[in-house]
C-alpha positions in Angstrom: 0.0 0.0 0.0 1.5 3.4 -0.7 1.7 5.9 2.0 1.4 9.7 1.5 3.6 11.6 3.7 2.9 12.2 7.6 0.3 14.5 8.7 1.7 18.3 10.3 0.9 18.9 13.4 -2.4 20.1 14.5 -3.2 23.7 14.6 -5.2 25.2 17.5 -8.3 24.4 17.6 -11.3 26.8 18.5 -14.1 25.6 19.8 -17.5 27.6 20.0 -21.6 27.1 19.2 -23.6 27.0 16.3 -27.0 27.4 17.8 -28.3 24.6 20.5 -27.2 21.7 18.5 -23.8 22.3 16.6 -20.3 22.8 17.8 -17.9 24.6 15.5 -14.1 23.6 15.8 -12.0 25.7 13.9 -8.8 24.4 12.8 -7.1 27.6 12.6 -7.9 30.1 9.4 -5.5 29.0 6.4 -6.6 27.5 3.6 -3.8 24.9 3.0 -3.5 20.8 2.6 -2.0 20.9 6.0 -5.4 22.3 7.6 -7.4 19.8 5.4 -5.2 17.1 7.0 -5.7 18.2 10.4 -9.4 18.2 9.7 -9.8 14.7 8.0 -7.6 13.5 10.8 -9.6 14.7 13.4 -12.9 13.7 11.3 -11.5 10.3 11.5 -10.9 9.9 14.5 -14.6 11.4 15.9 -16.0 9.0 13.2 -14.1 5.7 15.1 -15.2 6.8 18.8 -17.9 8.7 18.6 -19.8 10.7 21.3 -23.5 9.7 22.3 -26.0 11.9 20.6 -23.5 12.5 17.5 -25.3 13.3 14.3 -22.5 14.5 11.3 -19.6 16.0 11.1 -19.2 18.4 8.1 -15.7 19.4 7.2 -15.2 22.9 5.2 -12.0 25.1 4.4 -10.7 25.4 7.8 -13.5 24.1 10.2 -15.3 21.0 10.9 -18.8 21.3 12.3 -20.2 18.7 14.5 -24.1 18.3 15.0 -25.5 16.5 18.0 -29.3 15.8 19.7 -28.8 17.8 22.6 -31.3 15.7 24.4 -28.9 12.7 24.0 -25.8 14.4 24.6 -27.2 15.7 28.1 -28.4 12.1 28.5 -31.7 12.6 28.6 -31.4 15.6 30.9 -29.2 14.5 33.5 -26.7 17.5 32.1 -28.5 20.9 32.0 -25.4 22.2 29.4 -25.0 19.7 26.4 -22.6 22.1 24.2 -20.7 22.5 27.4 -20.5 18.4 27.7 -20.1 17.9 24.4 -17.4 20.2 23.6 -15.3 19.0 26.5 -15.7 15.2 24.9 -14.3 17.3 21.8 -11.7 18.2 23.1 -10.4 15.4 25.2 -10.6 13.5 21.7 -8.4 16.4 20.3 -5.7 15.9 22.8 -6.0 12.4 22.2 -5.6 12.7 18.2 -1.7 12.0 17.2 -0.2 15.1 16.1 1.3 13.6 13.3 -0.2 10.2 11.4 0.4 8.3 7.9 -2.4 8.1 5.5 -3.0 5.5 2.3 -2.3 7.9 -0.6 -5.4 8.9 -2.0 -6.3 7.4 -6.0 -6.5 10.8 -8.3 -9.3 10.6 -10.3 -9.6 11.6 -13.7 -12.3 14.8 -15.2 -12.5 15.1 -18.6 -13.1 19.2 -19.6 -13.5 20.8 -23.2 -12.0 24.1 -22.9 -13.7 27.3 -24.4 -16.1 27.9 -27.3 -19.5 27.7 -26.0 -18.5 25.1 -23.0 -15.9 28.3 -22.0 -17.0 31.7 -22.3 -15.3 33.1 -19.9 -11.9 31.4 -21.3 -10.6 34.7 -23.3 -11.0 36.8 -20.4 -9.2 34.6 -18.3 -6.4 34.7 -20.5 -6.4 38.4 -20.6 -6.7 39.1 -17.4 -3.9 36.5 -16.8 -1.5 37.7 -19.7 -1.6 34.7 -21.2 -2.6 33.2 -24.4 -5.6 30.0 -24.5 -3.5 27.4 -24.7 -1.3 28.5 -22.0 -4.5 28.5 -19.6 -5.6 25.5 -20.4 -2.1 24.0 -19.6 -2.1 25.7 -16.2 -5.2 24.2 -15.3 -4.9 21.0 -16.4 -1.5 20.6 -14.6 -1.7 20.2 -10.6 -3.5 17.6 -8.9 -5.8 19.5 -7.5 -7.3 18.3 -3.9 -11.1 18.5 -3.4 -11.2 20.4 0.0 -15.0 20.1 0.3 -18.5 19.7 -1.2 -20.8 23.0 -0.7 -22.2 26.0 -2.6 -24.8 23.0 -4.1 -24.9 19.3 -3.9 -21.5 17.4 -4.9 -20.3 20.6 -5.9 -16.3 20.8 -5.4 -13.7 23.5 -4.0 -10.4 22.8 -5.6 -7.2 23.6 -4.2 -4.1 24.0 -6.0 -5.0 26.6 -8.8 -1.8 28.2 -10.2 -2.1 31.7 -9.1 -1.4 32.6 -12.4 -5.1 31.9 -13.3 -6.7 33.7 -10.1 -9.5 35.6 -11.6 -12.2 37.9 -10.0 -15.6 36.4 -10.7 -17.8 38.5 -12.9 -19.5 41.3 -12.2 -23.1 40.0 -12.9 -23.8 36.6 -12.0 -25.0 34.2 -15.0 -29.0 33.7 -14.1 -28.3 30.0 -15.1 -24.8 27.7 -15.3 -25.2 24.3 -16.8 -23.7 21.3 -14.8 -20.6 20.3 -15.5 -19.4 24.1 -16.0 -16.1 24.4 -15.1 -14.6 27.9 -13.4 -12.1 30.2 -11.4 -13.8 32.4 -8.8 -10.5 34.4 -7.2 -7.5 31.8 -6.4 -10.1 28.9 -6.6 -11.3 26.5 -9.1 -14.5 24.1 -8.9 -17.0 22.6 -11.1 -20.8 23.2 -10.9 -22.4 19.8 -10.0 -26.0 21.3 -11.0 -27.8 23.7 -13.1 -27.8 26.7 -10.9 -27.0 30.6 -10.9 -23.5 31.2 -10.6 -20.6 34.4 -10.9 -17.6 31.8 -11.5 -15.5 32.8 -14.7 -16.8 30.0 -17.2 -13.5 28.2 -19.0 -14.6 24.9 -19.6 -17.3 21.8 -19.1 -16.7 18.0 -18.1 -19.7 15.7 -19.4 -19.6 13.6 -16.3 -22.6 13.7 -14.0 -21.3 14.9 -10.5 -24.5 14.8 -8.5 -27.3 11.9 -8.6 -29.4 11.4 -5.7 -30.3 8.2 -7.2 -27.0 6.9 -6.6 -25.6 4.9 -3.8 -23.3 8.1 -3.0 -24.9 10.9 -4.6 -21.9 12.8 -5.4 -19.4 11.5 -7.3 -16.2 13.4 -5.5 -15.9 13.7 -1.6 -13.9 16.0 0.3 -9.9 14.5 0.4 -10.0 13.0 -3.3 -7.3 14.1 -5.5 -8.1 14.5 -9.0 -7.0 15.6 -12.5 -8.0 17.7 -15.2 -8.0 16.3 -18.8 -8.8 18.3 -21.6 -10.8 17.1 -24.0 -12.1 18.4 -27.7 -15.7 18.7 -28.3 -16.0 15.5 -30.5 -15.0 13.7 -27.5 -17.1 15.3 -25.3 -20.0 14.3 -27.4 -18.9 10.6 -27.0 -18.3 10.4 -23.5 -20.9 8.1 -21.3 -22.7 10.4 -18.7 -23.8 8.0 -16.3 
């Protein structure tokens, strides 16, 4: 099995309340693959001992939120404070969470995009704003692995990290009334792919033909937060041939 390389350290950690039935730990305020690794560390350690009256825990840039029944978590009561109870189980799992840990190298996943014409309006801008010709976009973007720090914004929808700042872009002025799915775009120093049809201000450069979001399937979205993945480019003919399950 191949290994990625150990975990950092764990930032501090914040704790405070998101209403009566949340708890917010924030994992410091960088947006980095160390702070994801902290997180999904963390997240996988709740996940194997988990409190009473856990519901989910929902990992974003730098925090992981973690829902509970408050009537569970004061066992029925018997604690008049359930944040208070639960946040001290949070964080006697925290100091119990190895500060550094090896993880199975995650499998990148391929998505095909056809760049520009009318799956990439946006594309020319980008280049312009970037000083750099089409093709020279396009190569930027299709070179990192890029790692899917979360789902959000709409359902399976991914935040990518590892855009070559070359390619930051402001997003536009006057939000499109309607992105299809599988629009691919830059919104600042981030890159993501819209997962449904739904209004958007992103800087349109491309379009993959895979399906991201199904709630028919087994897992509705097709990417989770921690995947690696790939950009492929693609020309329109192939577009046209590729399965969309």
């Amino acid at each position: 099995m191949s290994v990625a390389p150990p975990l950092p350290a764990l930032p501090p950690v914040r704790l405070f309340p998101l209403g009566d039935a949340a708890v917010v730990l924030e994992f410091g305020s960088a947006i980095s693959p160390a702070t994801h690794a902290a997180i999904a560390a963390f997240s996988a350690r709740l996940a194997a001992r988990p409190f009473v009256g856990l519901r989910e825990a929902v990992p974003a840039f730098t925090t992981l939120t973690v829902y509970y029944d408050p009537w569970r978590a004061s066992e029925h009561g018997r604690h008049p404070e359930p944040y208070e109870r639960v946040a001290t189980q949070l964080q006697l799992l925290l100091a119990e969470t190895p500060a550094t840990a090896a993880t199975a190298a995650a499998q990148v996943v391929e998505i095909p995009v056809c760049y520009g014409g009318a799956f990439g309006p946006d594309l020319a801008f980008v280049a312009q704003h970037s000083g750099l010709s089409l093709e020279e976009v396009i190569a930027l973007h299709t070179a990192p692995e890029y790692l899917v720090h979360m789902i959000g914004f709409a359902p399976g929808f991914p935040y990518l990290g590892g855009l070559d700042a070359r390619l930051a872009t402001p997003r536009r002025p006057q939000p499109r009334p309607l992105v299809a799915a599988g629009a691919v775009g830059i919104a600042g120093p981030q890159t993501g792919i819209y997962s449904l049809p739904t209004p958007g201000g992103w800087q349109l450069i491309g379009r993959t033909p895979l399906r991201l979001f199904n709630p028919e399937w087994a897992a509705p979205s097709r990417l989770r937060a921690g995947q690696r993945l790939r950009l492929v480019a693609i020309s329109e003919e192939e577009f046209e041939q590729q399965p969309q399950p």
